[in-house]
Structures are given as C-alpha cells and as structure tokens.
N, C-alpha and C positions, 0 to 999 in steps of 0.2 A: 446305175444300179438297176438289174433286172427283178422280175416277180419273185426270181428264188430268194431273193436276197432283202426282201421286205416288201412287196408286192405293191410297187408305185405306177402299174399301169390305170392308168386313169380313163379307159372306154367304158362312158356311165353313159349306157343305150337303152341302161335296165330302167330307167326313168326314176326320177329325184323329186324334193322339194323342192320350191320356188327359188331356195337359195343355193341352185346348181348341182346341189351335194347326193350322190345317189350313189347304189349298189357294184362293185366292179362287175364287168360282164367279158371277158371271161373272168374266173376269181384267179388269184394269183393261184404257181404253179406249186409251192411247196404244200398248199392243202392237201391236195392229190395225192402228195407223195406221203403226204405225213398218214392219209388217211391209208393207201393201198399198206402201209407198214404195218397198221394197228391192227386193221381189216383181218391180216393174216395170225397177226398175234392172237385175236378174240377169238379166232375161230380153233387156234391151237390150245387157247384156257377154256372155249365151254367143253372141248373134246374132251377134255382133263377133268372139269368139274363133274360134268357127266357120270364118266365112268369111277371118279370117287363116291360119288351119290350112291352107286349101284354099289359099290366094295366097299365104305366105309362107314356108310350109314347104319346109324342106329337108334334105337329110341332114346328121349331126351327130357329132361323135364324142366320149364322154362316157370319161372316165380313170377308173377304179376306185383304190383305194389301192395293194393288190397289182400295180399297172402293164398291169393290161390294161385293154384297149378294145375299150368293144360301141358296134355302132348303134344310132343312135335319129334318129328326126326330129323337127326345133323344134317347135312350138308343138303338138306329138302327144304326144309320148314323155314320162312321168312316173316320178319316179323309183320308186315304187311299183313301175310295171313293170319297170323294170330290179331289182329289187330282186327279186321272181315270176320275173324271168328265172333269177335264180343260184339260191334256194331259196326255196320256199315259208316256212319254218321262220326264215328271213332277214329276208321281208316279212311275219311276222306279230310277231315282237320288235323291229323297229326301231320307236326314236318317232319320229325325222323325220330330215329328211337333210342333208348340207352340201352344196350347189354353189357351187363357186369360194369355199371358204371363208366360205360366208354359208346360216346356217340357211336353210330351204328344204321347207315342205310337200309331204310325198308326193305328193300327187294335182297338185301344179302345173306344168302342161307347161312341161319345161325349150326353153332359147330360143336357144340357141347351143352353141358345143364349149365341154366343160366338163369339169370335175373333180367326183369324185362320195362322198361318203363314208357309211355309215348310221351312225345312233348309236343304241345301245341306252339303256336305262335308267343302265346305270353310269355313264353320261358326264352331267356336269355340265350341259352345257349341254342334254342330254335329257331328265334331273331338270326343269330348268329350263320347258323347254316341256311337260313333262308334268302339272306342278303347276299353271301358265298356264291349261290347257284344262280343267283339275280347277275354275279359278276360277270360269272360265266357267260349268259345268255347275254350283256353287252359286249364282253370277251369277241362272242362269236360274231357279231354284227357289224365292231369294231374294224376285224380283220375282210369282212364284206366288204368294207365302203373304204379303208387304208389299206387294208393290205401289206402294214408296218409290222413290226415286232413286239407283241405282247410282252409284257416284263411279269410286275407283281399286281395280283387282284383280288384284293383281301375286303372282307366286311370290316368296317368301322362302326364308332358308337351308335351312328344313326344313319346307316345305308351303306355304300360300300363304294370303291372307284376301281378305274383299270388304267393302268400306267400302258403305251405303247411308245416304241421308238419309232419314231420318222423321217429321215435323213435330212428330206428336202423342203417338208414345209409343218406348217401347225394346225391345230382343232382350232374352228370359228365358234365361235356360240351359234352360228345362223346353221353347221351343222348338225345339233341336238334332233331336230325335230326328226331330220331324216334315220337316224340314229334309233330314237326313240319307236318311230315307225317300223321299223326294221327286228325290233326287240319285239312288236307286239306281234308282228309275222310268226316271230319264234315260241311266242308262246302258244298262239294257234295252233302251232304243228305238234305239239306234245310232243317233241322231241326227248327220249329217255338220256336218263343221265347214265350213261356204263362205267362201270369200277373196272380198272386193268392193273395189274401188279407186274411189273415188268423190269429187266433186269439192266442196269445202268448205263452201259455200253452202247445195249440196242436203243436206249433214249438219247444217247447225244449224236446214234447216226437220225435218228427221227428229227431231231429237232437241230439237224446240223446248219439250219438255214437263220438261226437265231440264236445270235452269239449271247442273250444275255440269259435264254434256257440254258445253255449249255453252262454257263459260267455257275449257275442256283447248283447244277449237278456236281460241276468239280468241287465246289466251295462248302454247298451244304449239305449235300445230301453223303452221308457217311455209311450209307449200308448198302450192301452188291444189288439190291432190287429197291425200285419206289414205285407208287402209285401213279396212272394217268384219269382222268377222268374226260369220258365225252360226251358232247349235245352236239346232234348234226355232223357240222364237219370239223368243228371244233376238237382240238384232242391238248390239253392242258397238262401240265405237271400240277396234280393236289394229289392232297393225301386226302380231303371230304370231310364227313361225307357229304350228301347233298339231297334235296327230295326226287321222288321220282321221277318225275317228270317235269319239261318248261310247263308244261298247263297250269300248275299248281300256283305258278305267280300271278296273280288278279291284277294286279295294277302296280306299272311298275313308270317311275318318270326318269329321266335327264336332266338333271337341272343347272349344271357347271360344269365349267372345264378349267382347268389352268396349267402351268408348265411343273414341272419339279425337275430334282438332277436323281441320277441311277446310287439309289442308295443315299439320298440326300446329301451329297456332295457336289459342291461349286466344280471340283474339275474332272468329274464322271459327264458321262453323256447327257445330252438336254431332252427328259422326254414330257408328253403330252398326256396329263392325267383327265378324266373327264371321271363324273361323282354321278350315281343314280339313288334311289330309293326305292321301295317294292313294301308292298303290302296282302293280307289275303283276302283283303275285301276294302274296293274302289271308294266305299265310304271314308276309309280310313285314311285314304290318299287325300282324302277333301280336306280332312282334317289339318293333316302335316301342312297342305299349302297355306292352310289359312294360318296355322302358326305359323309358317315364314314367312309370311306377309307382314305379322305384327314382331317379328324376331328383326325383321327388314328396318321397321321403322323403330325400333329400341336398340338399333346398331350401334355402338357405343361409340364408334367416331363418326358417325350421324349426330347422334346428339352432340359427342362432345364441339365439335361444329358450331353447330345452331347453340351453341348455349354458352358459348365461349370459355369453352373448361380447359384444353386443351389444342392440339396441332403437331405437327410431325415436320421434318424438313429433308430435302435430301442430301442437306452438306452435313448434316449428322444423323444419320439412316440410324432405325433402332431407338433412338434418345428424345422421348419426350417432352415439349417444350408447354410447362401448364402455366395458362395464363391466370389473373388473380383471380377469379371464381374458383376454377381449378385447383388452384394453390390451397384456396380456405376450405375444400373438401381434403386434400391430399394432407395438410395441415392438422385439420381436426380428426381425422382418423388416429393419425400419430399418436394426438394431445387424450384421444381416448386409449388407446395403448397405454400410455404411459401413466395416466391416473390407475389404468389397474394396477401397473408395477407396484406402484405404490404402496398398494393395497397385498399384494401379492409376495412380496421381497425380494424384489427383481432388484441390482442394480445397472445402471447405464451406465453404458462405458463408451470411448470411442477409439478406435484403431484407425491405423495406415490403411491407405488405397492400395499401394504401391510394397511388394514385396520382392526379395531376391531370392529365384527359381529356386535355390537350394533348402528353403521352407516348402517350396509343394511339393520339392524332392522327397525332403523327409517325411513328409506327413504321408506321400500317395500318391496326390493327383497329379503331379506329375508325368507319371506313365499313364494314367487314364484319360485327362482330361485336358490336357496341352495345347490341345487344338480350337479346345474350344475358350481360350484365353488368350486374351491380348497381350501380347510380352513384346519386347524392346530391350536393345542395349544399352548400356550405360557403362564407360570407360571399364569397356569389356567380360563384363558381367549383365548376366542377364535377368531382366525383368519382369514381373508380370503386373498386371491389374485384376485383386480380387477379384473373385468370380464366387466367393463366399468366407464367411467372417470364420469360420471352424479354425483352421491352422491361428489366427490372429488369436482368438481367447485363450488357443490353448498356451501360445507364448507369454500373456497375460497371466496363466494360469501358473505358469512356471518359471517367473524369473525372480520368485523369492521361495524360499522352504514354506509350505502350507503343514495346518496342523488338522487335525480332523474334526478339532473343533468348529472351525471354518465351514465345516460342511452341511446343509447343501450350501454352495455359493454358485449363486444365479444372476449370471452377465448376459443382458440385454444390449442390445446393440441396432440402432437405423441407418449403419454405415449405407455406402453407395458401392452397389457391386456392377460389375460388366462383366457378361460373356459374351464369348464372338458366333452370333448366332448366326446361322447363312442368311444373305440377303432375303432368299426365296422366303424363308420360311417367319420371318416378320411379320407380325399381323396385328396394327389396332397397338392398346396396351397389354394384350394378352400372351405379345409374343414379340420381346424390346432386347436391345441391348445393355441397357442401362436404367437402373431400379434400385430398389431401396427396399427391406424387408424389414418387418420387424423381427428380429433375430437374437433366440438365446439361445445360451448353452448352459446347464446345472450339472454342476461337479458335486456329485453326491459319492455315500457309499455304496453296497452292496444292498446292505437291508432298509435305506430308503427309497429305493428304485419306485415298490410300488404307491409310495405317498405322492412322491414325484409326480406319478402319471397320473393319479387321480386327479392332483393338484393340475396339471396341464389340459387332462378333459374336462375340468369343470371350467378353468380360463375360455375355452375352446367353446363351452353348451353356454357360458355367460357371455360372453362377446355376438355368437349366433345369434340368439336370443330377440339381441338388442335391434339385428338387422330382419329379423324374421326370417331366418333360415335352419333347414333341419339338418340331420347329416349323418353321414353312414360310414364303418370303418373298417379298413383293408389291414389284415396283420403280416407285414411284410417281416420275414426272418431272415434270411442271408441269397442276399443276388447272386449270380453267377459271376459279375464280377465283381468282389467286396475287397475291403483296401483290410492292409493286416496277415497275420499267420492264421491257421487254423486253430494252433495251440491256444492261443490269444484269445480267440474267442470261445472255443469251450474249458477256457481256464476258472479259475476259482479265488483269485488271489485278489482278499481281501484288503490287501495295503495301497494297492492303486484304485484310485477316486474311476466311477463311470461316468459318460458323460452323456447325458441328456437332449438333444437337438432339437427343437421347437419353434416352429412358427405359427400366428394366430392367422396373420393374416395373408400371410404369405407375404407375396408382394405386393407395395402396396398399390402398385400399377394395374396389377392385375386384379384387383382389388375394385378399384375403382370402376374397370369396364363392367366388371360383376353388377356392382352395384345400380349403374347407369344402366344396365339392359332392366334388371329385377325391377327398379323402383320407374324404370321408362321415360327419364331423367325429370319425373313430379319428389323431388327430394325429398326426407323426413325432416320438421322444421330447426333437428338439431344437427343436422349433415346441410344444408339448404344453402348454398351461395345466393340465393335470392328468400331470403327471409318475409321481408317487407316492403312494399312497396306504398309511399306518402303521395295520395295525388291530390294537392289541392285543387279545390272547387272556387274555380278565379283567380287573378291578378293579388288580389286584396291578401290572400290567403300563402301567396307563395313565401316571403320572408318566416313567417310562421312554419312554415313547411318544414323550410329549410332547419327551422331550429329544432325541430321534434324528430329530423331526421340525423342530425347530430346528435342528439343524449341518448336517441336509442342506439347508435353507430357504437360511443361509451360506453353505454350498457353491455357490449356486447353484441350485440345486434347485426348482423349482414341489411345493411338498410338502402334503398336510394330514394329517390325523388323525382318525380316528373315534372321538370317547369317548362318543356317543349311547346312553344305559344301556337304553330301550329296544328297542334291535334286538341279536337275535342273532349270532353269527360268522359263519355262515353267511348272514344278511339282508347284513353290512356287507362281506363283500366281495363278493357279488350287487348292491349298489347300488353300488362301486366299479367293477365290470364294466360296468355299466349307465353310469356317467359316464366309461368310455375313458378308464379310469386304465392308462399306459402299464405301471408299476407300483403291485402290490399287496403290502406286505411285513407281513406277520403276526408279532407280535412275542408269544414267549410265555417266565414266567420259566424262568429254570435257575440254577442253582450257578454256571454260568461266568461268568454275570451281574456277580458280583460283582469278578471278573476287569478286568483294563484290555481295554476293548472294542474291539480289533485288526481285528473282524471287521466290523466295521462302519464303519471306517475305510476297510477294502477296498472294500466294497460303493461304499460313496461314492464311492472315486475309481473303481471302473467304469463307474459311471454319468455321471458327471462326460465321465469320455474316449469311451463311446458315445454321447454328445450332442454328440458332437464329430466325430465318424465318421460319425453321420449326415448330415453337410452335405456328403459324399466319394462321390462316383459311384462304386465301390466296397465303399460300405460293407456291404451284402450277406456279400461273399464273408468280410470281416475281419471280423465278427462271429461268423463259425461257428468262427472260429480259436481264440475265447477263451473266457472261461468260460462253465458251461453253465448261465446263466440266460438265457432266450426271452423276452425281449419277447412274442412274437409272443405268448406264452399269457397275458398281458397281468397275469400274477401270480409273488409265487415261494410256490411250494407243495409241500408241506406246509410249516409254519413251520419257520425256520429260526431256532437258537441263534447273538445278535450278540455269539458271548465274546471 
C-alpha cells in the first residue's frame, strides 16, 4: 500500500521522540491532492461570497441577550466583530456563538436579523465545540506521523478522540508524546479553521483515497452538498462549527490509545483510537490530571482487586465472578431494594432466562436487537437469553383476564439478564455481559400515570439520598427508532393498562463500580464487607476474640479476627487500617472479663442501630448525638475493657 492509499511511508528524518516515533518527511501524497482540490474550491466560494457582499448586502439588526440591538450588515458583519464591538476581553473568551439558536462560527458572516449569544467555555455546548476543533488539530498531526485514514472524531463527555485506519501496524502509547508535541506546533501556528460548503460528488473525488470518508458520504450524508472544514493541511468532513483558530487551545494533552472496530463492529475493520483533552487555561489541565490520578487509584477493578470484592475470567468474558465480600455488598444492595418494595407495593416475581424468539418477535426486539442477544437452537426452534424482563411481565401480565381493580400492579423482578456485548467494548462492571437489575414494571391506567412517577422519583431521590448522590433529568419522548405504530402511541384508549419501566439502580453491577469509585472502596458501615475488625492484645485474649467475633458475626455483623501470631499489635491494626475496616476493636484481658460481658452487648447493639442510621439522610447529624465512638477514626482506641 502506497501514500495515496493511507500514507505508510515511514522516512521520519523530520526528528522524533526518544521512542522513534516522528513526523513523515515527505507527508503522504493524498494531502496534496486533497489540499490543491479545496485550494481551488475556496478560492471559487470567497469569489462568490465577495461579490454577494457587495449585491446582497444589507442592513440587519442582531439581538444581544441583555436585549439590546446593534447594527451589522448581512453577508459583512461577523459575530466576532460584534463581539470587538462590546469588549475586546468578550471576543477573546468566547469559543463560538449562537445565532437564532443554532451554534454559529465567529468569523461566519451573519445573514439576516438575528439573535446573538457568545458562549464561553463553561457552557456545554462550547466544551463541546472546543474539544471538536482539539479533534481536529490531533486529526491533523495524526495524519503527519501515520499517514493512515482518519475515520470519525467527535468530542466526548470529557475531551474527545480520533479513530484512524492503519493497515499494517498500531499506536504504542510510547507514541503520544511525539503526538502531543506535534499538536502544540499546531497550535503555535494559529492555523485558521475555514468553513467550505461543497457539493457531494466533488467530495468523494477529494477524499477518494479513504474508503471510510467516502462510505460517511454514501451512507449519511443525504443532501447534494456538505460542509468541510480546514486547519493547515488538514481538510475534514464536519459540519462545525469550530473556534477560530488552533491558538485558542491553551493546553491540550494525549493521554490513551486503544483499538476499536468501524462502527463498533467485531467484523468491520480494526482501527486505532487515541483520546486527548484541551483546556483554555494550563491551570485547568493541572487540575484534570490530578483527578486522574486519584480516578486511577478509585478504579473500581483496582479496588475491587485489592479488596477482594470481585474478578473477571477469560473463559467467561463479560460475567462477573464476586467473591464473598463482594457478594455481601451485591447482596445488601438487593436486600435494600427490597425492604423498599415493601414499603412501596412492589411485588416480586420471578421469570424464565430462556425465551422462544417468537416472544421478541411479538414484542419488537427482535428486529432491533437480535444481534445484541444470545440465541441458540433447540430441536429447531429458536432461542434467546433475556437481554431484559419487559416481554417476561408482560406474559405474566396476560395469562389470566386482569380487572382494573388490580391496577397499579407493580412487578419487581432481580432476574439475570445477558447481552452480547462486543468483546472490545467490556470494561470493569460498567460494561458486562451478564447482570442483574433491579427491574419493574407498573401496569397502571391512564389517570395514574402521574402518581406513578412521582411515586418512582421519590424511590429514585430516597435510595440517592441514602448513597449521597444528587441527580439530574433527561425527558426522553420517542427515539428514532421506537418499537410499536404511531397510532399507538398518540392513541387515547383508556381500556388498555400503561406500562411503567423503572430501574433504581440499574444494574446492579454497575452499581457497585459506581459506588467503589464514589466511596474509594472506604465503605459506609451499612454496605461495608469489612465492618469490624477484633484484634486481641496477646495469646490470653485470643479464645475471647474468637467469641465476640461470633455474636457480633449473629448479630449481623460483617466481623473477622486477627490471631496471625506473626504480626504485632501495632502491624494488625495497621493492616486493618489498610483494609477499610470501618471498625477496629482491640480486646485485651482484665478481671472484669470474668464478669457477664454487658459491655459488649452494648457495643453490639450500637453498631447494629448505626448500620441502620446509615441508610437515613440524616444520619450525620444523629451520630454525633450518641456515643462517642467515630467511625470516622476507623478504630476504637485505646483498647477498651468488654466487662
């Protein structure tokens, strides 16, 4: 494979990082080409825009936020300058702008009367375009030092990546620096971002050397013209917009790479994603690493590791294996779920794993989601493995005549579901084959709908609560692809029951890693696989140990015991510290010993009722009420006489 065809010439004379990896020199040859195409085009759009300026132009009146209005003329006046007009200090922190509600490049002459808004970096959707053009500018550096076929390069929730195809080999991590190097050249150069609108045809001869530009053109692009966008020699398919210029990125880093498939598919091509992040002040960079650093060390299969919560296997990829700490957290979560039901008028039910396709026929998923489901034959019929309980309650829901009395009826369910997620894209518990939700469905009517949901946000702000977590919400009305007729759903007809969908905690897999990053696996004493830890002081004291770590064990208790003759007093509760034992109780003899042990009775049932207090969004405040053993010092210390 030649330079046209993904530019694998490797003469790196342009000088590299230490780990070999440096600039092409010559750069491949489809740059060139792609570049003299545009070259001529830009020069046939400003000829254009020009002589519109001069014949179409007209005065214009542009709305600010604060409700005033300046002049500007159409195809002249750019928000830029209106933006120079109020302050200098305005148009140097804005990243781009809104007219009429619709993102909108600085430098692109506005076109009519209009509404005007700037947005700084704090705003979402300026994040958004600022990590976009961050893409770009590794887009273009990318293509410097590979020479392969950019794919898709889009900003994500917290910085953005670029997917490239490479025939014959892959991104080392030891390439990043040269990478990153490479990116800050670019932004030195203020190289401008140019907007090109161009007509479909002439972009699949531009970009005829990269089969998976052209494929984005046949497949999605549905109108006779689309946007390009350039920096340098870079000339991209976006639609934008983007900031002005690369200067405007202050600090931009490389921090990963890893593979994915085209379109996230196991049997599309294998390409090479590498992830950056960008900021508008080098400050803020400092910040991000230093949360990744402690995001590093609250990695949830770090902990779960070192803590023996869980593990993963490759003879069953996807399918969590929790060991018993593990279990007593995955466990007690559930057992919290389920005392709400109680409370709540959920009932539990349990269904089949195992369905015959002709139920996700009927129901839908079938056509949707097929692929993402385990199926198998069985004396020639075919099978699946839930991939969700919905089709299951509603066969519950319907295999006797229901009266409306019945209604709400709210089936709760912890079945075990499996989807077939690609290997790739497995990660931790956040992203498994195999899990567990806790899962309802409420067959109400029409005019309960809204109790319903109150009744499921207040489940949803009590369960939070209990975790210290807040929460924000998305009103999702009808996807593009929704299962059902249209009729159906702007129907009216009150005789058939609605049906409710609700999870608290989702999965509870994903649940867990949540939790192990948030809490940085120092547990709450009522979720805690390591409750208490009994370290007797001597030989004398160990039988004793042993028995006060059985009745608290009874009680309830997640309890152990150190009698490893081995280690010191000082070593064993240094390694109890070290395993986020919420308690440490040091047991040493006394005379009172011999006494009926009252005091230990007490200790229990405190412990016992603050594991119970911890599930109370107050629990805070009624801890400092009682007695004066802290948690917080994760010990009780000096030993204490249990007479």
């Amino acid at each position: 494979q030649n330079s046209r065809d993904g530019g694998k010439k490797k003469n790196k004379n342009a000088g590299g990082d230490a780990g070999g990896r440096a600039e092409l020199n010559p750069l491949p040859q489809y740059i060139d080409e792609r570049l003299s195409i545009y070259n001529k085009l830009k020069a046939e759009h400003d000829a254009l825009l020009s002589e519109k300026a001069e014949k179409d132009s007209k005065p214009i009146k542009i709305t600010l936020p604060d409700g005033k209005v300046v002049d500007g003329e159409s195809w002249k006046t750019t928000p830029y300058q209106v933006a120079c007009g109020i302050s200098q200090g305005l148009a140097d922190n804005t990243v781009i702008s809104k007219v009429n509600n619709v993102v909108w490049d600085l430098d692109r002459p506005l076109e009519e009367d209009c509404s005007l808004v700037f947005l700084k970096f704090d705003d979402e959707e300026a994040q958004a375009v600022y990590w976009h053009s961050s893409a770009h500018i590794m887009g273009e550096a990318m293509e410097r030092v590979y020479g392969g076929c950019l794919c898709y390069g889009p900003p994500i929730e917290n910085g953005f990546y670029y997917d490239m195809f490479l025939e014959n080999e892959g991104v080392s991590s030891n390439d990043l620096p040269c990478l990153e190097n490479l990116c800050k050249k670019i932004i030195k150069e203020k190289q401008p971002f140019e907007r090109l609108e161009v007509k479909k045809e002439t972009l699949l001869k531009m970009f005829k050397y990269n089969k998976f530009k052209c494929r984005i053109l046949n497949e999605k692009v549905t109108t006779p013209t689309t946007t390009v966008y350039r920096c340098g020699p870079l000339i991209d398919l976006c639609r934008g917009p983007h900031v002005r210029h690369t200067g405007k990125i202050k600090a931009l880093k490389i921090h990963k790479n890893s593979s994915t498939y085209w379109e996230g598919k196991a049997d599309m091509e294998s390409l090479q994603r590498i992830y950056g992040i960008s900021f508008p002040d080098p400050k803020m960079l400092k910040e991000w690493e230093k949360f990744q650093e402690e995001a590093k060390n609250r990695d949830h299969r770090k902990l779960g590791r070192e803590q023996d919560l869980f593990f993963f296997h490759d003879l069953s990829p996807g399918s969590c294996f929790f060991l018993p700490k593990g279990a007593y957290i995955y466990n007690t979560l559930i057992e919290f779920i389920r005392s709400e039901y109680r409370k709540r008028g959920f009932q539990e039910v349990v269904t089949p794993n195992i369905y015959n396709s002709k139920l996700w026929q009927t129901s839908g998923h079938w056509q949707h989601y097929s692929e993402n489901m385990f199926s198998f034959e069985v004396e020639k019929e075919i099978f699946a493995l839930k991939p969700m309980n919905c089709p299951g309650h509603c066969l519950m829901f319907d295999h006797r005549p229901r009266s409306w009395r019945e209604l709400p009826l709210r089936l709760a369910d912890f079945g075990v579901l499996h989807r077939n997620e690609l290997s790739g894209a497995l990660t931790g518990l956040t992203r498994v084959r195999r899990f567990q939700q806790d899962d309802a469905h409420i067959f109400c009517s029409m005019d309960q709908i809204e109790s319903e949901i109150k009744g499921c946000l207040d489940f949803l702000r009590t369960v939070y609560d209990v975790f210290g977590f807040t929460f924000k919400l998305n009103l999702s009305t009808r996807p593009e692809k929704f299962l059902g007729e249209p009729e159906v759903h702007d129907g009216d007809d009150k005789k058939r029951p609605v049906i409710i969908h609700r999870a608290i905690l989702g999965s509870v897999e994903r649940m867990i890693a949540i939790l192990t990053e948030n809490y940085g696996g120092k547990w709450p004493l009522w979720l805690s696989p390591r409750q208490v830890m009994v370290v007797p002081v001597g030989p004398t004291c160990e039988e004793y140990a042993q028995r006060v770590q059985q009745e608290f064990h009874r009680g309830g208790l997640m309890t152990d015991v150190d009698l490893d003759p081995g280690c010191t007093l000082n070593k064993k509760i240094r390694n109890a510290q070290l395993a986020q034992y919420n308690f440490i109780l040091v047991l040493r003899w006394s005379l009172q010993m011999r006494r009926k042990y009252g005091c230990k009775e007490c200790l229990l049932k405190y412990l016992k009722e603050m594991n119970s207090l911890q599930k109370r969004s107050n629990y805070r405040r009624k801890q400092s009420q009682r007695l004066n053993l802290r948690p917080s010092s994760s010990k009780l210390w000096p030993p204490y006489d249990l007479d």
